[in-house]
Structures are given as structure tokens and as C-alpha cells.
C-alpha positions in Angstrom: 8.0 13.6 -4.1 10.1 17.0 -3.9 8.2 19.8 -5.6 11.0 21.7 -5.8 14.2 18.8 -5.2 16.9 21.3 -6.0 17.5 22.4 -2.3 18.0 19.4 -1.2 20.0 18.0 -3.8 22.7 21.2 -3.5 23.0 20.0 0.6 23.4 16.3 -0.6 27.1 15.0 -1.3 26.0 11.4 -2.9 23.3 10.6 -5.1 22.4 6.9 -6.2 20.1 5.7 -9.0 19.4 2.0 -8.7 17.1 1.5 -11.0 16.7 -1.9 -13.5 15.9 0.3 -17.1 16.3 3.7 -17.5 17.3 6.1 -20.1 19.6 9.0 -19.0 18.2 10.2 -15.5 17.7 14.0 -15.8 18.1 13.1 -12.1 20.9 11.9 -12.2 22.4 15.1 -14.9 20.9 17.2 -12.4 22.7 15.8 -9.3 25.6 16.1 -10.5 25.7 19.4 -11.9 24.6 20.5 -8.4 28.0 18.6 -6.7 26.5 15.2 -6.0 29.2 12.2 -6.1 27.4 9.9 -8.5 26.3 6.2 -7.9 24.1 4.5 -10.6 23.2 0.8 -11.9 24.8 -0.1 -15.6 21.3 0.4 -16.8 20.5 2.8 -19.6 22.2 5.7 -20.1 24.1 6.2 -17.0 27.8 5.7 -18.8 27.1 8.5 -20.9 27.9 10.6 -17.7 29.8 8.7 -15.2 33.3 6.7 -15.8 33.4 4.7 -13.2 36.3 5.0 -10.7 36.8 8.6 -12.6 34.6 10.7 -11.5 31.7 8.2 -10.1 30.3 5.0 -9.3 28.9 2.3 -11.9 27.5 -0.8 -10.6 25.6 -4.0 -11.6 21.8 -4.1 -11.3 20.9 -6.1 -7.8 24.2 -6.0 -6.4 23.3 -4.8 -3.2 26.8 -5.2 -1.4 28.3 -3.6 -4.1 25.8 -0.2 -3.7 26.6 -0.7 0.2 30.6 -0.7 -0.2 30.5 2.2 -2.8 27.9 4.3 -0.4 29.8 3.4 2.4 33.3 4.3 0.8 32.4 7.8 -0.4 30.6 8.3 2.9 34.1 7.8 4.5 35.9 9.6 2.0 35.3 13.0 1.9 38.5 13.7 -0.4 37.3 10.9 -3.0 33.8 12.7 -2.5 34.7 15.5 -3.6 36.9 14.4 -6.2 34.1 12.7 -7.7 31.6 15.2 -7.4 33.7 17.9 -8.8 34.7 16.1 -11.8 31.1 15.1 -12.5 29.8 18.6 -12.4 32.5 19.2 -15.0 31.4 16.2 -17.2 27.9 17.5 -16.8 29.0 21.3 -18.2 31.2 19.9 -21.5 28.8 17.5 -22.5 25.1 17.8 -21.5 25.1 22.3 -21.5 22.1 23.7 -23.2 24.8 25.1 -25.9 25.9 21.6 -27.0 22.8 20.0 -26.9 21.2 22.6 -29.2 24.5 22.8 -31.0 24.4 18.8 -31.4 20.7 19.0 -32.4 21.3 21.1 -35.3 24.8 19.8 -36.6 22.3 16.4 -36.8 19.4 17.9 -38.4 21.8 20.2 -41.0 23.3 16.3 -41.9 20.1 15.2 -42.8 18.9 17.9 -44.4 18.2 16.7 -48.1 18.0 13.4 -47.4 15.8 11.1 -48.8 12.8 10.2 -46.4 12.3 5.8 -46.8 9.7 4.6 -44.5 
């Protein structure tokens, strides 16, 4: 545990989520904003943010060779790393910015608004 992660994660250049069930890894957002190339298991939300071979990673759970090829690739691609991580930092500012997400929040609360209430 980091208390304060965002040091190291703006000297990183990969980051990987592995994980079996998750949601969308604030993480994972966070990693990328700050330049990270993303890695992550098809578990949760992680295709909201990556396409994979576009500007990250996607894997199957447990497929350990898999994470070890793509780790191993972007370690000895520092082009492709950068590609990567450049375009995820600009998926990360059109679709997850404090703007649109407020934006997004009210657009879906003004639809509703007047709607009937079935439990």
C-alpha cells in the first residue's frame, strides 16, 4: 500500500490489472491518465477504457503467458509504449473528465425527471 501512489505511477511506463472481477479500476483510469501503457484482464469494466491493440492491452483471466508476452512486448517497445500510453491518457480525458461525468450524470437524471417511480 502507497499512501500517496501518484509518484510512482507518473515514473511507471506499464501498468497491469489482473484481477478475476472488478468494476472499472479507478486504478487503472488513474494510470493511464498519468502515461501508463495499459494491461488488464477482460474482467469488469476494463473495455470501457482500453481497445485492445489501440491504445492497450486486453487479456483473458489466467492466461499467464499471455500477460508475460504483452509485458514483455511493451517492455521492448518503447515506441508501441508510448503509443499506447499516449493514446490512453487521451481516452481517459474525452471520456472519464470530471466535466463529462457530471455532464453525463445530469443529462441521465434530467431524462428521468418525471418519471414514474415502480418498485
Amino acid at each position: 500500500f502507497q499512501q500517496n501512489p501518484y509518484p510512482w505511477l507518473a515514473a511507471s511506463d506499464m501498468f497491469a490489472v489482473t484481477s478475476t472481477n472488478e468494476g472499472l479500476p479507478n486504478a487503472l483510469l488513474e494510470a493511464m491518465y498519468l502515461g501508463n501503457a495499459p494491461i488488464s484482464t477482460r474482467a469488469g469494466g476494463a473495455d470501457e477504457a482500453i481497445d485492445d491493440g489501440e491504445n492497450g492491452v486486453m487479456l483473458d483471466y489466467g492466461d499467464e503467458e499471455a500477460l508475460a508476452r504483452a509485458l514483455q512486448r511493451l517492455a521492448e517497445s518503447p515506441k508501441l509504449r508510448a503509443r499506447y500510453a499516449a493514446k490512453a491518457k487521451a481516452r481517459i480525458i474525452e471520456r472519464f473528465s470530471m466535466e463529462r461525468m457530471g455532464r453525463e450524470i445530469v443529462e441521465f437524471c434530467q431524462d428521468r425527471k418525471g418519471q414514474s417511480q415502480t418498485p
